[in-house]
C-alpha positions as CSV (number, residue, x, y, z in Angstrom):
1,X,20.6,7.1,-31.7
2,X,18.0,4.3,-30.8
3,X,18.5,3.1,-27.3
4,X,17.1,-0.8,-28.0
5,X,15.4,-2.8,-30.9
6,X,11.8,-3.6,-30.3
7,X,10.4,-7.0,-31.9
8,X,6.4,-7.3,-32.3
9,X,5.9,-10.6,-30.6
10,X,3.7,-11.9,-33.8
11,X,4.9,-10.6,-36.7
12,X,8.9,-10.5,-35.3
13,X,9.6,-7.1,-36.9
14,X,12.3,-5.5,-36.0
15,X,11.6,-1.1,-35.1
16,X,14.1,1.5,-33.8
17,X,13.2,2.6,-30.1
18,X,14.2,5.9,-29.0
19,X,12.3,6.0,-25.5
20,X,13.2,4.6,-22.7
21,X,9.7,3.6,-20.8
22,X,8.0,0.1,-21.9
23,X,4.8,2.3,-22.7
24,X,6.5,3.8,-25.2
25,X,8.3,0.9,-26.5
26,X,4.5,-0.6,-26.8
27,X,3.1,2.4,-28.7
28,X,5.8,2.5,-31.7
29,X,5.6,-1.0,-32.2
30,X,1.7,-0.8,-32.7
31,X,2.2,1.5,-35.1
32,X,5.1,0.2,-36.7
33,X,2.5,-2.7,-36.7
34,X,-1.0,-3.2,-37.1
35,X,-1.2,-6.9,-35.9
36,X,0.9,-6.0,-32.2
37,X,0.6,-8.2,-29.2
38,X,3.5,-7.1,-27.1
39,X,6.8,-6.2,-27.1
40,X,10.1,-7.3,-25.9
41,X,13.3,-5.6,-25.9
42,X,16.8,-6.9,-27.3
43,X,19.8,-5.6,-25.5
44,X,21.4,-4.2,-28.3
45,X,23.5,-1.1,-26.7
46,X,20.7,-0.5,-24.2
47,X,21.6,1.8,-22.0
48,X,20.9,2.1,-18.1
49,X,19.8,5.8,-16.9
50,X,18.5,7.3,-13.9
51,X,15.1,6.5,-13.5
52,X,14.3,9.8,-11.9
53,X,12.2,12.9,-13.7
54,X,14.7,13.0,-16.2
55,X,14.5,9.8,-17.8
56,X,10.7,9.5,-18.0
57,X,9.9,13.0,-20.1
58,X,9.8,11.3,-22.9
59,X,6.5,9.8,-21.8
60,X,4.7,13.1,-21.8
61,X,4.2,12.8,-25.7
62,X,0.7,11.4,-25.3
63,X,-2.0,13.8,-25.8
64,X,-4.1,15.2,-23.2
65,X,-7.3,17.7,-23.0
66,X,-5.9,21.6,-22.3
67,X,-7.2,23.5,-19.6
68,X,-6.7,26.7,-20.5
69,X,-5.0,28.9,-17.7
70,X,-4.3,32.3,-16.7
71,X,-0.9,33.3,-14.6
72,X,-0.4,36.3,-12.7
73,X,3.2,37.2,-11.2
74,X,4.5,38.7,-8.2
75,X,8.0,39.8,-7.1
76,X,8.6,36.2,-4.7
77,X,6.5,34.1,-6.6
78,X,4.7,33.0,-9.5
79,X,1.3,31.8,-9.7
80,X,-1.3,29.8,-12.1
81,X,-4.8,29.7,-11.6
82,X,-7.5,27.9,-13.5
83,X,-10.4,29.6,-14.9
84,X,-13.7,28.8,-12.7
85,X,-15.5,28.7,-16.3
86,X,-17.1,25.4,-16.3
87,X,-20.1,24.3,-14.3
88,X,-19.3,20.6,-13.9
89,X,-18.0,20.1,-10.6
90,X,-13.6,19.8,-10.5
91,X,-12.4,16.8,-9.6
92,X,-8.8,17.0,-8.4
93,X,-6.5,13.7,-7.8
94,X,-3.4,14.4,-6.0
95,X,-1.2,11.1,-6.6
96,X,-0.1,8.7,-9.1
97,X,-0.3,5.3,-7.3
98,X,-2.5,2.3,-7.0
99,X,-5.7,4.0,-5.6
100,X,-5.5,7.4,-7.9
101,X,-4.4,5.1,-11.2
102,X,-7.2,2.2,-10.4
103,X,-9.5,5.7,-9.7
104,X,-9.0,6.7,-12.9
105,X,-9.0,3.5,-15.1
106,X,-11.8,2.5,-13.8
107,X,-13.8,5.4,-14.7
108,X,-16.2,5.8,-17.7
109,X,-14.2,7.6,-21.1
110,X,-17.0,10.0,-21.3
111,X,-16.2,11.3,-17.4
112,X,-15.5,14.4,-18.8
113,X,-19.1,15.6,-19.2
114,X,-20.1,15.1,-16.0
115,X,-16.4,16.5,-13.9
116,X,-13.3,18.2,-15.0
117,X,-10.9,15.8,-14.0
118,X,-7.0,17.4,-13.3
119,X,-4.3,14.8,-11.7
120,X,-1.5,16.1,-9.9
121,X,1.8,13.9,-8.7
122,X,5.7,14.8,-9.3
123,X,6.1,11.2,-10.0
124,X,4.4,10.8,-14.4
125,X,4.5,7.0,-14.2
126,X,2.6,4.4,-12.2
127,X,5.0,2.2,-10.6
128,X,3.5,-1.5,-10.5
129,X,5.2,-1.6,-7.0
130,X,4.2,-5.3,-6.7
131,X,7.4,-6.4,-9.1
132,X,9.8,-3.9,-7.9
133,X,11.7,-7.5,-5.9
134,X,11.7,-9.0,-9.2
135,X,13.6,-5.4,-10.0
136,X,16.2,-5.3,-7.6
137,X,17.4,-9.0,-8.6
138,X,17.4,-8.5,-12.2
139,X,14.4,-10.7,-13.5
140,X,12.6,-7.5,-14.8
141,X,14.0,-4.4,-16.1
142,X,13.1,-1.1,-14.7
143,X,11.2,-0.1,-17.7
144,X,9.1,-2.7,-17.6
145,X,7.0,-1.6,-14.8
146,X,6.1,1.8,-15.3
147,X,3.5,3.4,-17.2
148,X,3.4,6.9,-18.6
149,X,0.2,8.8,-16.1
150,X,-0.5,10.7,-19.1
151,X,-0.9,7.2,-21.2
152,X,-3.8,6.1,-18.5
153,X,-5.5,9.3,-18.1
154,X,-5.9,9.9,-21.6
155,X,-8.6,12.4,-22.9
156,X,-10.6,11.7,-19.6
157,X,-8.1,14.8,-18.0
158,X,-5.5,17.1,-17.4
159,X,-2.1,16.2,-15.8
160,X,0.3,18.5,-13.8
161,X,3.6,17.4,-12.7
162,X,3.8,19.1,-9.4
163,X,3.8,18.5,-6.1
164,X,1.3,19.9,-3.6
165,X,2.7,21.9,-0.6
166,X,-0.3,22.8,0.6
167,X,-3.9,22.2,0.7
168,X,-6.5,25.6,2.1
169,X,-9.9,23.6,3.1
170,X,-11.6,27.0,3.6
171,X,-11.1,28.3,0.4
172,X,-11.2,24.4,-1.4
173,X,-7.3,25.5,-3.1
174,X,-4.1,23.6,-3.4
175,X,-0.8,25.1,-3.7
176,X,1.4,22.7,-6.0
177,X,4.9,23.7,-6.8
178,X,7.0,22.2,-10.5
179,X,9.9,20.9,-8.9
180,X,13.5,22.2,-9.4
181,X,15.7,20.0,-11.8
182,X,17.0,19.0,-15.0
183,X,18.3,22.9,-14.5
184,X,14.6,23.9,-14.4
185,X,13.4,26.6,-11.8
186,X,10.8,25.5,-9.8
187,X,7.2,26.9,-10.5
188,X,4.1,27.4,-8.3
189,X,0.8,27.9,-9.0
190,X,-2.4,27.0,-7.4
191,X,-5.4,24.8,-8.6
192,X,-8.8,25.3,-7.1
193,X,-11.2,22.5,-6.4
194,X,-14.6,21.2,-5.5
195,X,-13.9,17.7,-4.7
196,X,-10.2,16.5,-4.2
197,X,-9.0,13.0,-3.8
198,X,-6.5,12.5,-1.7
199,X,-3.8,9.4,-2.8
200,X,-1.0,10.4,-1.8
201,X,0.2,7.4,0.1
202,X,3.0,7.2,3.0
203,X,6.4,7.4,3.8
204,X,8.4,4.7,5.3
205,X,8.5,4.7,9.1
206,X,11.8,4.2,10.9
207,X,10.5,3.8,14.6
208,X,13.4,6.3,14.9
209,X,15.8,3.4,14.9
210,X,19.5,4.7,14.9
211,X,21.3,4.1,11.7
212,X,18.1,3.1,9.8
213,X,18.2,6.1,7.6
214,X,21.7,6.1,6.9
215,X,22.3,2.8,6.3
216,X,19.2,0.9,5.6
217,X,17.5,-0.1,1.9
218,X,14.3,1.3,1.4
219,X,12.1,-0.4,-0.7
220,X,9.4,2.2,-2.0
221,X,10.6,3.0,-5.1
222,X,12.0,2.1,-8.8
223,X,15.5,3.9,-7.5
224,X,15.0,1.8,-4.3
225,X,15.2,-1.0,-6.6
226,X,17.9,-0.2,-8.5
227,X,20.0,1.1,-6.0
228,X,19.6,-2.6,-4.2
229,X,20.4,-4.1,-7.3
230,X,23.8,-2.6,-7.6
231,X,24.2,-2.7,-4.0
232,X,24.2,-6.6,-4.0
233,X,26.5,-6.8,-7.5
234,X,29.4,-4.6,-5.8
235,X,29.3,-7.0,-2.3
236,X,29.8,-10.1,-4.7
237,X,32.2,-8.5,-6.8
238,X,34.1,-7.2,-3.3
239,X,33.7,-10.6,-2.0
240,X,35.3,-12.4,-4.5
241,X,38.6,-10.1,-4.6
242,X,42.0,-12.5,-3.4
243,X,42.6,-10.5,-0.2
244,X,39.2,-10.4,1.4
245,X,39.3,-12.3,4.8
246,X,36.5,-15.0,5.5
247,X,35.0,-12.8,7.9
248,X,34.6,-10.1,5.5
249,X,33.2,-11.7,3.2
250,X,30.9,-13.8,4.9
251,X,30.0,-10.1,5.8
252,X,29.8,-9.1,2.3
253,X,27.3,-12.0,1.7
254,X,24.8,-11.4,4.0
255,X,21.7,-9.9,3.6
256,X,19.4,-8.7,5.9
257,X,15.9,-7.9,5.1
258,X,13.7,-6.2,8.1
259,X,9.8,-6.6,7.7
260,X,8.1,-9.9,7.4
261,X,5.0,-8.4,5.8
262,X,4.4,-9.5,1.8
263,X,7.3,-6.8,0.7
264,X,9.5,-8.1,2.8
265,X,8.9,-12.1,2.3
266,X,9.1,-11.0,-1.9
267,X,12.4,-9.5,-1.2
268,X,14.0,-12.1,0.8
269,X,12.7,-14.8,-1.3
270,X,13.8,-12.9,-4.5
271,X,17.6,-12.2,-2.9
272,X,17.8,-16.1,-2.3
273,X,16.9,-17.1,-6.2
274,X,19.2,-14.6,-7.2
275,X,22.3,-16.2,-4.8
276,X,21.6,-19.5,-5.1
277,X,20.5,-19.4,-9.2
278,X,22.5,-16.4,-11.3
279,X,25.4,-16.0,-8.4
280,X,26.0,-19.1,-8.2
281,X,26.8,-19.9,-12.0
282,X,29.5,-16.3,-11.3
283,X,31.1,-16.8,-8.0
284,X,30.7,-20.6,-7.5
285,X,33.6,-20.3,-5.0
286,X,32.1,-17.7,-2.8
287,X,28.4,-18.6,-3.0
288,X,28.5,-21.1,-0.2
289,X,28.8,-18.3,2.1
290,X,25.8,-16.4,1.0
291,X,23.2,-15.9,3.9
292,X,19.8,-14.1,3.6
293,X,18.3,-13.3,6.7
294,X,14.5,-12.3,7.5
295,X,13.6,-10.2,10.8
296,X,10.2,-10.1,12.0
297,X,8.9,-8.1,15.1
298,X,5.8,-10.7,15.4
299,X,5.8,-14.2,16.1
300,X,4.7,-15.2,12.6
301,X,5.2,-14.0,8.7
302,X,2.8,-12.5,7.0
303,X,0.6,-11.9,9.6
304,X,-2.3,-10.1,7.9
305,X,-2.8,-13.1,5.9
306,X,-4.3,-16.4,7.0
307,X,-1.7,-18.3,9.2
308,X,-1.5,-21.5,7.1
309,X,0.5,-18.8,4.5
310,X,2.6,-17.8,7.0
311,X,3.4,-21.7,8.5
312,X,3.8,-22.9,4.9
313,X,6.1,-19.4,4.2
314,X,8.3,-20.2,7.0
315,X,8.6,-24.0,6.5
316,X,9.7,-23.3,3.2
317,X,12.6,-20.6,4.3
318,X,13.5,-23.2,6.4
319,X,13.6,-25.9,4.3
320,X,15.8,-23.7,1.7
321,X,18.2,-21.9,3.9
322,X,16.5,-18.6,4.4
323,X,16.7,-17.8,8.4
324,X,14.0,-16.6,9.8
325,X,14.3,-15.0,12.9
326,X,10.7,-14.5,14.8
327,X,9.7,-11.5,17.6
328,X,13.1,-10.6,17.1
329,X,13.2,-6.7,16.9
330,X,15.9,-4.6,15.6
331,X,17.7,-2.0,18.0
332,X,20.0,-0.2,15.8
333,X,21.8,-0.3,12.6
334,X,25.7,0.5,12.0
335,X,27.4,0.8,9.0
336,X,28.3,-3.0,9.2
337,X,25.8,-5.1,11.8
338,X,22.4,-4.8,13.4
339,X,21.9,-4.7,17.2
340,X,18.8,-7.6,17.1
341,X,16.5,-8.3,20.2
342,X,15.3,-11.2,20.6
343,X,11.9,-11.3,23.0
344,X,12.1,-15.1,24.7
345,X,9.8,-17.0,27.0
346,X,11.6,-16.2,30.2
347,X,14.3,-13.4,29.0
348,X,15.7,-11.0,26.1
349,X,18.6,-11.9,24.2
350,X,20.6,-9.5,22.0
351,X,23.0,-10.4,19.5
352,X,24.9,-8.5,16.1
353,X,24.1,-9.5,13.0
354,X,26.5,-8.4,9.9
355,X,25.4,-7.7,6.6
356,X,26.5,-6.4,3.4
357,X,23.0,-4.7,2.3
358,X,20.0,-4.4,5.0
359,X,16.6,-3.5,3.3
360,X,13.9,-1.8,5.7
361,X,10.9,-2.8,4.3
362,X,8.4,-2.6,7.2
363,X,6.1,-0.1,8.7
364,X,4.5,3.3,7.1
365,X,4.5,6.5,8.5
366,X,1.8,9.7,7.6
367,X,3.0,11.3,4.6
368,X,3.8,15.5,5.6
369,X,0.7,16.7,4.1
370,X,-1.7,13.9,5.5
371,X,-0.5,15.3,9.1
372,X,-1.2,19.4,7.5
373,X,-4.5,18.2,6.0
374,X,-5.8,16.1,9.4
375,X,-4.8,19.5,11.6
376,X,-7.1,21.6,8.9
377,X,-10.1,19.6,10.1
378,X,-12.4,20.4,12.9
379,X,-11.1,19.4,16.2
380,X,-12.2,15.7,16.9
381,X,-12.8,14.6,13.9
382,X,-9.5,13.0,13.3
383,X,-7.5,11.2,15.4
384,X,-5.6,8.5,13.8
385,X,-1.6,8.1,14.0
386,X,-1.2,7.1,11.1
387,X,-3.2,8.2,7.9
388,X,-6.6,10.4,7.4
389,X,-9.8,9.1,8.8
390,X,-12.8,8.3,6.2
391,X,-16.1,7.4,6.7
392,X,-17.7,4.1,4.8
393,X,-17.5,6.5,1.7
394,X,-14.3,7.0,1.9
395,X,-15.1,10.7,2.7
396,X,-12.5,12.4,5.1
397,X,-14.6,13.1,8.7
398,X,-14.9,16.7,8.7
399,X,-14.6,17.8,5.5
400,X,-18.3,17.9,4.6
401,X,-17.8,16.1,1.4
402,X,-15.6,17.7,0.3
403,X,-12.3,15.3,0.0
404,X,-12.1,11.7,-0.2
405,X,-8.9,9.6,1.0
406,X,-8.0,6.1,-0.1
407,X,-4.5,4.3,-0.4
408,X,-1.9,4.0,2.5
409,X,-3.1,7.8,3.3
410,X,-6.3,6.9,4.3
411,X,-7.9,4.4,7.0
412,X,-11.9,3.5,7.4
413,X,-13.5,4.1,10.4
414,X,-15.6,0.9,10.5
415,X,-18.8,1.0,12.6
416,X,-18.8,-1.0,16.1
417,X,-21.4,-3.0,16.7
418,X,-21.4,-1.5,20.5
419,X,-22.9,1.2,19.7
420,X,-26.3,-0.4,19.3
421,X,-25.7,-3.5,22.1
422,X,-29.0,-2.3,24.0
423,X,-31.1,-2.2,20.4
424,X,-30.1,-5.7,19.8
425,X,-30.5,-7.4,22.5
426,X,-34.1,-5.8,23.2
427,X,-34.9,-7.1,19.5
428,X,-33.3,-10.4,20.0
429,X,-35.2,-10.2,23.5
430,X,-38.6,-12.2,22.1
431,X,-40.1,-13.2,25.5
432,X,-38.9,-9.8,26.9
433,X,-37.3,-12.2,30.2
434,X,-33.8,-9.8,29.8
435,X,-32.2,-13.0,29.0
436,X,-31.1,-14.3,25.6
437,X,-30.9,-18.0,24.8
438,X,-28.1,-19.7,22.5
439,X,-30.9,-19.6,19.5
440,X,-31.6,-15.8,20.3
441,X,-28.0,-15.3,20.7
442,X,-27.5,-16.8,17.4
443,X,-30.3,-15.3,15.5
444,X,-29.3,-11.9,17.0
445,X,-25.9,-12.3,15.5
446,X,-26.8,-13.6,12.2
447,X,-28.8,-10.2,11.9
448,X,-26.2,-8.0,13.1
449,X,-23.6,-9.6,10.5
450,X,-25.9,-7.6,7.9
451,X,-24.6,-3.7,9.0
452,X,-21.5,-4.9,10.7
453,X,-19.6,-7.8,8.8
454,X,-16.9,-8.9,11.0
455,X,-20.0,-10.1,13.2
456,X,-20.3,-12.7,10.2
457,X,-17.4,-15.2,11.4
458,X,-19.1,-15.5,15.6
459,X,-22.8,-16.1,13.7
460,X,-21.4,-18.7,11.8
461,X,-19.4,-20.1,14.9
462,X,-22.4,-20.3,16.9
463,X,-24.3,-21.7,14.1
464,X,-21.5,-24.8,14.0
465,X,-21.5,-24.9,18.0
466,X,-18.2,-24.8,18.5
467,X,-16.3,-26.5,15.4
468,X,-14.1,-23.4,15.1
469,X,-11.0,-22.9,17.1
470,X,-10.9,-19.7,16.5
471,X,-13.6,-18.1,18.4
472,X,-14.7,-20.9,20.4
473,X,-12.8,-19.1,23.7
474,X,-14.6,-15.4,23.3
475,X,-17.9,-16.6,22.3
476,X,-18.1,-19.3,25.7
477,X,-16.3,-15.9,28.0
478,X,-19.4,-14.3,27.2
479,X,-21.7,-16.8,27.4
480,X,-20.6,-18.7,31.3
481,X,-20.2,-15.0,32.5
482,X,-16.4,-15.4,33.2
483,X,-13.0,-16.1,32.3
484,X,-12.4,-18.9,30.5
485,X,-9.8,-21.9,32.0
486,X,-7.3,-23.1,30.1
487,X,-8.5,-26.8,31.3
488,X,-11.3,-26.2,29.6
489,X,-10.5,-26.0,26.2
490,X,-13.2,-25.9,23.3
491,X,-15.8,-27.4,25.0
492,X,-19.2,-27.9,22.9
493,X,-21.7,-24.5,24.1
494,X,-25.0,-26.0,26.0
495,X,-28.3,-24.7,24.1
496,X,-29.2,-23.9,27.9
497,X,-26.8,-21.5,28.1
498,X,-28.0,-17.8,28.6
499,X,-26.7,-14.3,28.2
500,X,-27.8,-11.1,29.6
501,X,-27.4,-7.4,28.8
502,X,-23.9,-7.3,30.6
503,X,-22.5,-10.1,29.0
504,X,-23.8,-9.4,25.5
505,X,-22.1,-6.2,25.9
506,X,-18.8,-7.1,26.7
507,X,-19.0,-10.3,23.8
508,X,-19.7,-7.3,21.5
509,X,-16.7,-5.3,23.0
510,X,-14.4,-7.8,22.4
511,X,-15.2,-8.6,19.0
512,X,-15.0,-5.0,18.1
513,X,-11.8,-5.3,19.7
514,X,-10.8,-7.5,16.9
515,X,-11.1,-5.0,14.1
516,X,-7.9,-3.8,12.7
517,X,-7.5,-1.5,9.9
518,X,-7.3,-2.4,6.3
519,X,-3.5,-3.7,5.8
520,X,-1.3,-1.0,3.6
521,X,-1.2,-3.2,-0.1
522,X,-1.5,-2.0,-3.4
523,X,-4.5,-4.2,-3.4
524,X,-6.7,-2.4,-1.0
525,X,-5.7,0.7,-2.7
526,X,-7.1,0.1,-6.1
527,X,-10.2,-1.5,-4.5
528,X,-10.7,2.0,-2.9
529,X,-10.2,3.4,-6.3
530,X,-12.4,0.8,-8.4
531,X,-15.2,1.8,-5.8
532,X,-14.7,5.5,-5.7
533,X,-14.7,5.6,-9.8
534,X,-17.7,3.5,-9.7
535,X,-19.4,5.8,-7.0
536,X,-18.4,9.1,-9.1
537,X,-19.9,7.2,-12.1
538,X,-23.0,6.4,-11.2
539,X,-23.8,9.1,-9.0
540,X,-23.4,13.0,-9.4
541,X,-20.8,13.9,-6.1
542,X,-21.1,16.9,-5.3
543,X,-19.4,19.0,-2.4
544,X,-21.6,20.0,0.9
545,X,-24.4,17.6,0.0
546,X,-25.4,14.5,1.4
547,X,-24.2,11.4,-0.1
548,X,-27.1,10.0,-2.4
549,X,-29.3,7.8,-1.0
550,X,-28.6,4.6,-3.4
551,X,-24.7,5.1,-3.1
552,X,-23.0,1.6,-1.5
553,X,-20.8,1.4,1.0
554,X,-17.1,0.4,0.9
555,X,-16.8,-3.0,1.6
């Protein structure tokens, strides 16, 4: 039986839908007609499933080139190897999220004749993560932001849904593993490679907070979503019940959402249009007592984004009931109420918070294999807490070209302009008196800017003499020799002002000070991928040679 009706959007024909993924939905209507724009779906007996493995086989049907395989057996485990018959180096993507899907979009339909291209993840859809809010509150369906991985790979590779236990650098192999359901055994087999690119994100970081597992929201997922969703319906629905005390269900009614980065601000300002909009026209007698809450360790919002955002994000809260509660960290969840600490001026303050759904949606943690992979290297070459270190290529450090990282797995090692303090000053040095004036300060900035650019900002601050606020304090530290007074302010820099080698090296320290790592968005993932497809494109990679000598940078 069809689950939906489909309508083409132009010609308003009507087509049976018997799949339950909008990529499908899209396809039969195209060919049910010729003139398609898009799709929507009538909720004619639609049904809800679980949007787990099992509901998204039916997006396999798309064709795909065949590898062709040979398996050998053994009496504790089975295992598939691809034939080593092709000459074209293999390119192996482990993941199916923004930097591995933007990776492969992005590059050319004839890829094929210059890598053989295989994609492994045990997730075959591409979440579009950045709607999952709209999700939980009901202004999307589930459907409507996933796309079949077999769909966007197309012809330009092979797909195995399987997840990667373990990765052997020395012998350039991956051991992946079909996981157990839908009363399948599970399957291993291992897939050699020559160049592997390595997307497979990071898993939500609890600070090992008690009670966040147990009872906290995550928000990483489409089942995350969902399972929010109906969390929310059943409070109101408890909350409305003739026995419930007012404390209860002012309990019931509050939600608390933990992470004032852009998830975070999405959910809470998704939660409120849902309570004050749709619940409001079904529980008009309990809606008054709806309270979303918003937690944030920092002392602003949105703080990788420019702090107008995050002022005009938190006037707005205000202004529409959402509280906001600032360097306010949380201490421990129950199954009821937070333990909150509040950091003052002069002293702490604690205080219990109850909720009827918490959401976690702050802070990522290494993903298993990132930490296996980073201990396969050579000592010293990675060190990060946090994700895989990669150099300007996005090529892991110690893997002699032989893996690249990009997504919330991966962070840049971006040059500091320390490293060459001496070599620019003695260039900047013209009258060789070991001293360099504002204008030779200036100039020597203005030409460092071109290898590192976060020197851009201070050139242009000198070249404004101290219009900008924001690095007006640094920039006159280094340049009077000392500590700046707060009675002093942002006083306009003196062309007679001078800087030697000690203090050119410690403006330079402080700036590199400033760098911080690229935030973990969707966004910056499928740059990395845009710019890795385009590098792979353009270029022949190959493992244990030097990058060529036109290849760009990742900016």
């Amino acid at each position: 039986m069809p689950v939906c009706k489909l309508v083409c959007v132009k010609s308003r024909s009507k087509v049976d839908c018997y799949g339950s993924s909008f990529a499908a939905q899209q396809q039969r209507c195209a060919l049910f007609c010729r003139s398609h724009y898009g799709v929507k779906t009538l909720r004619q007996g639609h049904k809800r499933s679980n949007f787990g493995r099992q509901s998204l086989q039916l997006l396999s049907a798309v064709a795909a080139p065949v590898i062709e395989v040979s398996g050998t057996q053994s009496n504790d485990s089975r295992t598939l190897k691809l034939n080593k018959g092709s000459q074209k180096p293999r390119v192996v993507i482990l993941g199916s999220g923004w930097g591995a899907v933007s990776f492969i979009r992005d590059l050319p339909k004839n890829i094929g004749d210059k890598y053989d291209i295989v994609l492994l993840s045990p997730r075959n859809y591409f979440l579009f993560t950045a709607l999952l809010p709209q999700v939980a509150t009901g202004n999307l369906e589930e459907h409507s932001i996933i796309e079949s991985i077999r769909k966007i790979l197309g012809k330009k590779g092979t797909y195995f849904e399987a997840a990667v236990t373990n990765i052997n650098v020395s012998e350039r192999a991956l051991t992946a593993r079909f996981p157990c359901h839908a009363g399948l055994e599970e399957f291993e087999f291992t897939v050699p490679y020559d160049i592997l690119i390595y997307s497979v994100g990071s898993k939500v970081n609890t600070f090992g907070i008690k009670g966040v597992q147990q009872y906290a929201f995550f928000f990483k997922s489409i089942a995350d979503a969902h399972n929010l969703r109906q969390r929310v319906c059943e409070c109101f629905e408890r909350a409305a019940l003739p026995t419930i005390t007012d404390q209860e269900r002012k309990r019931l009614l509050s939600f608390v959402v933990v992470g004032g980065g852009p998830t975070g601000v999405e959910v809470a300002a998704e939660l409120y249009d849902l309570v004050r909009e749709e619940m409001g026209q079904y529980y008009p007698h309990i809606c008054k007592d709806a309270k979303v809450r918003l937690v944030e360790l920092q002392d602003h919002v949105l703080s990788t984004y420019d702090r107008k955002i995050s002022e005009y994000t938190s006037k707005l809260f205000s202004r529409n009931g959402v509280e906001v509660l600032i360097n306010t960290k949380v201490e421990s969840i129950d199954a009821d109420a937070l333990t909150l600490v509040s950091q003052g001026k002069e002293e702490k303050h604690s205080q219990t918070v109850a909720y009827g759904a918490c959401v976690w949606a702050t802070g990522v943690a290494m993903h298993p294999l990132t930490q296996h992979l980073q201990q396969a290297m050579p000592p010293g070459t990675q060190s990060h807490s946090r994700s895989i270190v990669t150099d300007e290529y996005l090529c892991v450090k110690g893997s002699d070209g032989t893996i690249f990282a990009l997504g919330d797995a991966a962070t840049v090692e971006q040059a500091k302009a320390l490293s060459r303090a001496k070599e620019m000053f003695a260039e900047a040095d013209k009258d060789g008196d070991g001293m360099l004036s504002y204008a030779e300060l200036t100039a020597a900035m203005r030409q460092a800017s071109k290898e590192y650019s976060h020197l851009e900002e201070y050139a242009r601050y000198l070249e404004r003499r101290g219009d900008s606020r924001r690095f007006g304090p640094l920039v006159q530290r280094a340049l009077v020799g000392g500590p700046i007074k707060s009675s002093e302010g942002l006083q306009c820099l003196e062309p007679s002002c001078q800087v030697n080698l000690s203090h050119f090296e410690d403006l330079l320290q402080e700036i590199d000070n400033t760098l911080r790592s690229l935030p973990a968005t969707g966004q910056v993932a499928g740059q990395e991928g845009s710019y890795l497809a385009k590098l792979f494109s353009k270029h022949t990679i190959r493992p244990g040679q030097p990058m060529p000598a036109k290849a760009p940078l990742f900016k």
